[in-house]
Each structure stands twice: as C-alpha cells, then as structure tokens.
C-alpha positions as CSV (number, residue, x, y, z in Angstrom):
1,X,-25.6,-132.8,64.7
2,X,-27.2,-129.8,63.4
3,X,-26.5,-126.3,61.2
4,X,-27.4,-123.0,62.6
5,X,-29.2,-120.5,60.7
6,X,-29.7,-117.5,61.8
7,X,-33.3,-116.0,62.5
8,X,-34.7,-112.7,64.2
9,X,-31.5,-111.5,65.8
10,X,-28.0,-112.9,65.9
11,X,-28.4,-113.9,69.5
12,X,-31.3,-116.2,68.3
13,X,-30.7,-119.4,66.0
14,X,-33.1,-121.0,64.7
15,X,-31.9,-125.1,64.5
16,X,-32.3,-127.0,61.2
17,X,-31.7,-130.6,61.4
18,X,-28.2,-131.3,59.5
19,X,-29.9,-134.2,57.9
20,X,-32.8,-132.0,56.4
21,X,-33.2,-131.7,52.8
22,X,-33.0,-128.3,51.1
23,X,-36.8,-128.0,50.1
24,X,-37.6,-129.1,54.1
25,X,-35.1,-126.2,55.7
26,X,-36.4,-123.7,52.7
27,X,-40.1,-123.9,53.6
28,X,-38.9,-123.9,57.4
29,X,-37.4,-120.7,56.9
30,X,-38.5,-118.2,53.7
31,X,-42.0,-117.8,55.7
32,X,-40.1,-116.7,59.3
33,X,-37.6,-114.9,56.9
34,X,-40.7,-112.5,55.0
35,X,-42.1,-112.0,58.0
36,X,-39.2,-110.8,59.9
37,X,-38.3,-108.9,57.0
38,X,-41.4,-106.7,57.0
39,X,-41.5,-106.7,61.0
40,X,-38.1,-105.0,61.2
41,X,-39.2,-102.6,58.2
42,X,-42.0,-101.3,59.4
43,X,-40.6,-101.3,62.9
44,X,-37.9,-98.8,61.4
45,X,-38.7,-95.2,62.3
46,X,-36.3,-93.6,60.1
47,X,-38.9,-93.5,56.9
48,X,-41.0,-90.3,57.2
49,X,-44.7,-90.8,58.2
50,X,-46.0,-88.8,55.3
51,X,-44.5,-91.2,52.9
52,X,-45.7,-95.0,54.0
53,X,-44.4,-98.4,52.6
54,X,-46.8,-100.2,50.6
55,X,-48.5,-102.7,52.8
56,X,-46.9,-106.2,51.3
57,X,-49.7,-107.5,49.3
58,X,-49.5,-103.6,47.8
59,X,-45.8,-104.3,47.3
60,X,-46.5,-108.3,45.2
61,X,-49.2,-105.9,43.1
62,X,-46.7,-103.1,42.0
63,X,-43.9,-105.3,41.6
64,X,-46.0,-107.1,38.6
65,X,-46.9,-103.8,37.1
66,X,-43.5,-102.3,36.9
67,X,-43.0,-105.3,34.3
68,X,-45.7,-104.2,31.9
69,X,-48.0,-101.0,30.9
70,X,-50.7,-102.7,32.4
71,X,-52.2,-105.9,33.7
72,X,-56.0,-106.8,33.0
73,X,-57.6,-107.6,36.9
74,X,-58.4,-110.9,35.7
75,X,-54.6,-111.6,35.5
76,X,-53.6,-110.1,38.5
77,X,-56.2,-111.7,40.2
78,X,-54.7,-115.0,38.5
79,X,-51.0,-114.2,38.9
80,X,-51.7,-113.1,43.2
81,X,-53.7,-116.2,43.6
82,X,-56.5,-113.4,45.0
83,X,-60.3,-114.0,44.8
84,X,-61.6,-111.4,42.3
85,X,-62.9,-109.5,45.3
86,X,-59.6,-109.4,47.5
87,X,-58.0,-107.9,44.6
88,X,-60.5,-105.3,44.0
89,X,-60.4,-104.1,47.3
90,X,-56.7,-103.9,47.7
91,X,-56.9,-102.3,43.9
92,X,-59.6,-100.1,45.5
93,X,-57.2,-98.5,48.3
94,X,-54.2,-98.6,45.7
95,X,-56.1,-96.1,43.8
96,X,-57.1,-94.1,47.0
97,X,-53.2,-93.8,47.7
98,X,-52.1,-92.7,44.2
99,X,-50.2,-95.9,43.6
100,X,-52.4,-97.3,40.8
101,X,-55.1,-96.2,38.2
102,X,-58.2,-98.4,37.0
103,X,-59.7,-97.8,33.9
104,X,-62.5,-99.2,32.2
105,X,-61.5,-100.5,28.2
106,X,-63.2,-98.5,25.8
107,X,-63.9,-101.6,23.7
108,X,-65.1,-104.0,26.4
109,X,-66.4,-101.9,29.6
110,X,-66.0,-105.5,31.3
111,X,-62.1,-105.6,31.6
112,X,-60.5,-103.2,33.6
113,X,-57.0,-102.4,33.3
114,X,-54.6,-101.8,35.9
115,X,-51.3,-99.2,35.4
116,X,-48.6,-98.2,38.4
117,X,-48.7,-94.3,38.5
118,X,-45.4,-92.6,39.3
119,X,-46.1,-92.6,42.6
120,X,-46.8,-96.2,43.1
121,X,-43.1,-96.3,41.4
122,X,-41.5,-94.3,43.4
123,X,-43.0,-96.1,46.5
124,X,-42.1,-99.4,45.5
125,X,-38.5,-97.6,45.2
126,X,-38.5,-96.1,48.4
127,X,-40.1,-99.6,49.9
128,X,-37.1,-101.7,47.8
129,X,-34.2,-98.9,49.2
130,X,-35.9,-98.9,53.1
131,X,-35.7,-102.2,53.5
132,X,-32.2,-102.8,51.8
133,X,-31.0,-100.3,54.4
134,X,-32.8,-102.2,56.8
135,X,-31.3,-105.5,55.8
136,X,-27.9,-104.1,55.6
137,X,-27.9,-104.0,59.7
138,X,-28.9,-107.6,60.3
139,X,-26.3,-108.6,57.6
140,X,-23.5,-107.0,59.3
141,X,-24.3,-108.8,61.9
142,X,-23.3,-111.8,60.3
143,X,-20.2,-113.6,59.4
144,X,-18.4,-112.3,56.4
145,X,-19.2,-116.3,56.0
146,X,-22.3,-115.9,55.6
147,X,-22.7,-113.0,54.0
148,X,-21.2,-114.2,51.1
149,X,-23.3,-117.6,51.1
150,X,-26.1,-115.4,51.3
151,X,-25.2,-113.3,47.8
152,X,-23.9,-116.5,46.0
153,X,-27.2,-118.1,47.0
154,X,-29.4,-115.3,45.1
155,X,-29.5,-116.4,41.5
156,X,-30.0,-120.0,42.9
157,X,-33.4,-118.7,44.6
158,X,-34.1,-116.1,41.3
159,X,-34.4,-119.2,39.8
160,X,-36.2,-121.2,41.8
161,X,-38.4,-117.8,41.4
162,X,-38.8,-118.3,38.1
163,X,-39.4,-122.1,38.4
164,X,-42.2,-121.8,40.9
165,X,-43.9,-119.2,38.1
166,X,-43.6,-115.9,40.1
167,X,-39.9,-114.4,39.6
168,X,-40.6,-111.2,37.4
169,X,-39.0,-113.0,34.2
170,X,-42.1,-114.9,34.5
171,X,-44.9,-112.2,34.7
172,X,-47.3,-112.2,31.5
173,X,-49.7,-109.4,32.0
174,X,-52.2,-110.4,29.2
C-alpha cells in the first residue's frame, strides 16, 4: 500500500512507498518541493518587472545577512558550501543589483566584508511575501487535512534546520 503526497498540482501525486522511512520520503521530496517552489514563483506574473526576485542562491546569501551586520566572504563562502570564486561572482552581481555592499577592512585589506543594503532587505521581503502568496494557492488546494499537517510539521523541519547546521538560529557570521 502506499501514501500519497502531493507534488506539482493537485491532479498529480507523487507515490511514496508506505513502508519508506521519514529521512527516504524527505530526500525524495524537499528537492522536487524547492524546485517547484521557485518554478511556480517565478512563473507568477503578478510581481512587477522592475522589481525582480532574487535569483535563489541570492535569496540563501541575504537570508544569512539579515542575521548579522556583516559576514566576512570567507564565512559565507564556508556557510553556502561555495568555492571562493562562485561566491565572489554571485557577490559581484549582488552588488551590481543594490542588494549587497563589499568593502575592504581597514585593518586587513585581505578580508572583505559583506552587509545587506536596504534594498537587498526589502527584496528578500518582497521574495519571502511573493512566494507566500504564491504558496497560499497550492495550499488551498489541499485538504484542510493537510494543510494543518503541513503547519504542525514546521517546527519539526525548523529543527531539523537547525540540526543539519543551516536554520538561521545556527548562522555565525565571524
């Protein structure tokens, strides 16, 4: 026998073997999940053109600066799991968009420092409130059922966050 979760659209269940463990079905489906997520959300056209959504490596990098007044690269680098490089060029078009500032330290001109600008803020918002909106059609879609398995499941998986050392309680910029 086996327990439907939902994936995509309504119409389209995804099958997950009754008998699988939690960890099995949770790496089966948090990887579909994201990327649905950011399909549906860019495929919205209700945002206005002028004002994109961060990319979502843009979105992993703001989220960790909101939690401090700035992160050296070298952490971000560490924190992302990014070659040095890869971060620099994402930080690179960050700073091209308004959504970050680099600046050298005055004490060691090796370390550069990395701070969201308001705008990077306010475009994390409007990405956070986009696709909540977003979400909010799927989820109607569902059983009041599962809707409310869904929000008792959330501090269970802000947790396992945590746990897995990239919830935002976890963040150390130093």
């Amino acid at each position: 026998m086996s327990k439907l979760l939902w994936s995509r659209t309504i119409s389209s269940p995804t099958t997950v073997p009754a008998n699988a463990s939690v960890s099995m079905a949770l790496s089966q489906l948090l990887g579909p999940l994201r990327r649905g997520i950011h399909r549906v959300t860019r495929a919205d056209g209700a945002l206005h053109p002028d004002e994109p959504l961060p990319s979502p490596p843009q979105v992993e990098v703001l989220r960790l600066l909101v939690t401090s007044s700035s992160w050296s690269t070298g952490a971000l680098a560490e924190r992302l799991e990014l070659a040095p490089s890869t971060l620099s060029n994402l930080l690179r078009d960050m700073e091209r968009g308004g959504l970050v500032e680099r600046a050298r330290l005055p004490d060691d001109q090796r370390r550069v420092e990395v701070t969201i600008r308001t705008s990077g803020r306010a475009a994390l918002r409007r990405h956070d409130v986009h696709t909540a909106r977003v979400l909010d059609t799927y989820l109607a879609g569902l059983s009041d059922e599962d809707r409310v398995a869904l929000r008792d499941a959330l501090p269970a998986l802000a947790r396992l966050t945590d746990a897995l050392g990239v919830g935002s309680r976890t963040a150390t910029p130093s």
